[in-house]
Backbone bond lengths (Angstrom), bond angles and torsions (degrees), N, CA, C in turn:
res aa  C-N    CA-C-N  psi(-1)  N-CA   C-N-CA  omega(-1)  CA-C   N-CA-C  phi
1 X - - - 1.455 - - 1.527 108.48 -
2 X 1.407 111.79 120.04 1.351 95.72 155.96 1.972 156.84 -69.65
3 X 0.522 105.38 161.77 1.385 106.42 161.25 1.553 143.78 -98.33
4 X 1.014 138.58 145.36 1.855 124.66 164.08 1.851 107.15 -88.77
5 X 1.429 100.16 13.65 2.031 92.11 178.54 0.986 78.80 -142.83
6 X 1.887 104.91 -179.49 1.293 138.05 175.74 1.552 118.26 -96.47
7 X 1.053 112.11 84.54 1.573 107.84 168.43 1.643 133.71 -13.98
8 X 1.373 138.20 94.34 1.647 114.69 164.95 1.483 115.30 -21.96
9 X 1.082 125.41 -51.41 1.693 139.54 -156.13 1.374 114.18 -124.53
10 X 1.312 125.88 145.32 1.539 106.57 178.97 1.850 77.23 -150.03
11 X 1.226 121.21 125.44 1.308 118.98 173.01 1.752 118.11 -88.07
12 X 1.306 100.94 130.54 1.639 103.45 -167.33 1.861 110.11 98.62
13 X 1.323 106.97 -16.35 1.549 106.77 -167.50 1.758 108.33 -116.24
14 X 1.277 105.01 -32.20 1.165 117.05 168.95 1.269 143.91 -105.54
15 X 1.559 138.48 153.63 1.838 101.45 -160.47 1.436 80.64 -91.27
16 X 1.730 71.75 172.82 1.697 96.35 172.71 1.518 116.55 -93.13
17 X 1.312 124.77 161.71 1.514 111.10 -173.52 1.634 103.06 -83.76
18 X 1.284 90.55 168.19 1.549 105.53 178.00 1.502 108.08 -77.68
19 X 1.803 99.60 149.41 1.267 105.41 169.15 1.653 128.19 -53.67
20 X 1.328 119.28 152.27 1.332 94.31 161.10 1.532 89.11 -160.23
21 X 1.265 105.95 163.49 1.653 108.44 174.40 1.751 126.33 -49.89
22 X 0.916 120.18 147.09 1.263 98.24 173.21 1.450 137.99 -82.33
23 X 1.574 97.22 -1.54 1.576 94.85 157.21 1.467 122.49 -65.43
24 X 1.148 119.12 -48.23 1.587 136.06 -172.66 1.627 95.76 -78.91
25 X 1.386 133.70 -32.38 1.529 118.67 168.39 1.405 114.44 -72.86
26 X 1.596 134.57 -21.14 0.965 127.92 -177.11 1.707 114.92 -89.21
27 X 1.660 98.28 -25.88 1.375 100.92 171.70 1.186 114.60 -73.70
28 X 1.601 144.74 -39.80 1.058 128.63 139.75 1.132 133.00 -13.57
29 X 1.354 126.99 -61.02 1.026 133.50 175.02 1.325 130.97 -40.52
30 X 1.657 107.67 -40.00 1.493 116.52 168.75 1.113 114.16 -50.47
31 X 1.780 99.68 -51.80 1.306 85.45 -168.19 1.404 128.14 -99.15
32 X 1.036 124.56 20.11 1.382 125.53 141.63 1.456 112.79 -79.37
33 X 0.956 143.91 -1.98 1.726 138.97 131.08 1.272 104.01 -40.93
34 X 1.026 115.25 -90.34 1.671 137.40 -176.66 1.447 94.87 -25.12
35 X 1.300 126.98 -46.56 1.923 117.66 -160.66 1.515 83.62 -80.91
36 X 1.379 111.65 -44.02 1.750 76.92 -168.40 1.555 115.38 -122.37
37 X 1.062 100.54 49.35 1.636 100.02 141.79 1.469 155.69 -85.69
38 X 1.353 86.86 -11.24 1.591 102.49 178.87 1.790 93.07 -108.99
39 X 1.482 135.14 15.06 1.656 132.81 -177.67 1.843 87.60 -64.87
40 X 1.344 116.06 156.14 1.362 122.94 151.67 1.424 123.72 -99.28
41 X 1.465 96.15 119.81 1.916 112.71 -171.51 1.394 112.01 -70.82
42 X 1.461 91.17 6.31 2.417 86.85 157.40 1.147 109.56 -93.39
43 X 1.464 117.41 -12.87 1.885 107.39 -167.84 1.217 84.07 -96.79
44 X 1.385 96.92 141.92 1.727 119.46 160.48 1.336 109.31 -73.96
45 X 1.398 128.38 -34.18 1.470 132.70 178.01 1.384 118.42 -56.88
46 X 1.434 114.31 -51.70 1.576 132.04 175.58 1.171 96.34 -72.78
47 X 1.262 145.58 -38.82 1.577 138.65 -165.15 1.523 98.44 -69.87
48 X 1.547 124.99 -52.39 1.418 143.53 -171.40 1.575 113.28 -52.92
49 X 1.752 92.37 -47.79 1.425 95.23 -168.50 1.384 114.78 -96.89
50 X 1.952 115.69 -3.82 1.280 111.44 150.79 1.615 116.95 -81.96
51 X 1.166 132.55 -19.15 1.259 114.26 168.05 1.458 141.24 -68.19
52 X 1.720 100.47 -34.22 1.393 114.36 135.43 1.598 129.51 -9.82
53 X 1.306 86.40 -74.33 1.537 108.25 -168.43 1.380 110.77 -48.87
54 X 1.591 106.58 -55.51 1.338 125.23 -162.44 1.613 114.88 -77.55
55 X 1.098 106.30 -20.56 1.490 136.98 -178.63 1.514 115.33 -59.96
56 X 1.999 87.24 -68.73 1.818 93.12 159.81 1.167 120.78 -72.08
57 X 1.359 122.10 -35.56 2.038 101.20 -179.04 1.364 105.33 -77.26
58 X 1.031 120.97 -17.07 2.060 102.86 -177.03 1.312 93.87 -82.14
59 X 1.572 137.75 -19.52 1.382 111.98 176.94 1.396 118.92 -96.96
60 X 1.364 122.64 17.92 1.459 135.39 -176.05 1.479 87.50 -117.08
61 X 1.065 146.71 -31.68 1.126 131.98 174.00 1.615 106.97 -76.75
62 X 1.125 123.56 -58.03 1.271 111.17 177.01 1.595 125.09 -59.94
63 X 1.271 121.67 -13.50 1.596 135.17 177.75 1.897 83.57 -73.52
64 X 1.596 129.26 -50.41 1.616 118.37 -158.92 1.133 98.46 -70.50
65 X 1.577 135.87 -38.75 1.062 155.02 -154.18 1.607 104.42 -75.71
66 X 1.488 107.05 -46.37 1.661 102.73 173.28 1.517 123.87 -80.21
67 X 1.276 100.41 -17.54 1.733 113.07 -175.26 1.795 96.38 -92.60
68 X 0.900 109.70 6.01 1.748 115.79 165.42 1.262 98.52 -94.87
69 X 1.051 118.08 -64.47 1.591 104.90 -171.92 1.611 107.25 -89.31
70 X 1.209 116.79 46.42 1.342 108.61 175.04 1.502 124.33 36.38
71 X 1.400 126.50 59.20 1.457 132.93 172.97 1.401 97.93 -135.61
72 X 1.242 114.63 144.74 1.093 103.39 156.74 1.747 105.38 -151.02
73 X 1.040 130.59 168.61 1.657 160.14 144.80 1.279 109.91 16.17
């Protein structure tokens, strides 16, 4: 199906992130909090490139998170 935008994610089209423990995925995680908390939610640019952000570490965290409990994809 198409779209009229660009997807963050496209499954099958895009890689998936690498494993990583979930200590080091969650610490990531902070700190991609940390980068974008101070972005301003009038720029579309900062809005874009924090969703980005947040986009890939919540799904690298959830990839460590499933390879902990042995599930995966």
């Amino acid at each position: 199906m198409s779209t009229p935008y660009d997807a963050l994610f496209t499954p099958g089209e895009d890689l998936e992130p690498d494993v990583h423990s979930v200590d080091l995925a969650l610490r990531m995680a902070r700190e991609s909090l940390d980068r974008c908390a101070p972005k301003n939610i009038h720029s579309d640019g900062q809005m874009l490139a924090a969703a980005v952000d947040l986009e890939f570490t919540l799904r690298q965290l959830v990839t460590a998170l499933d390879a902990e409990r042995g599930e995966g994809r």
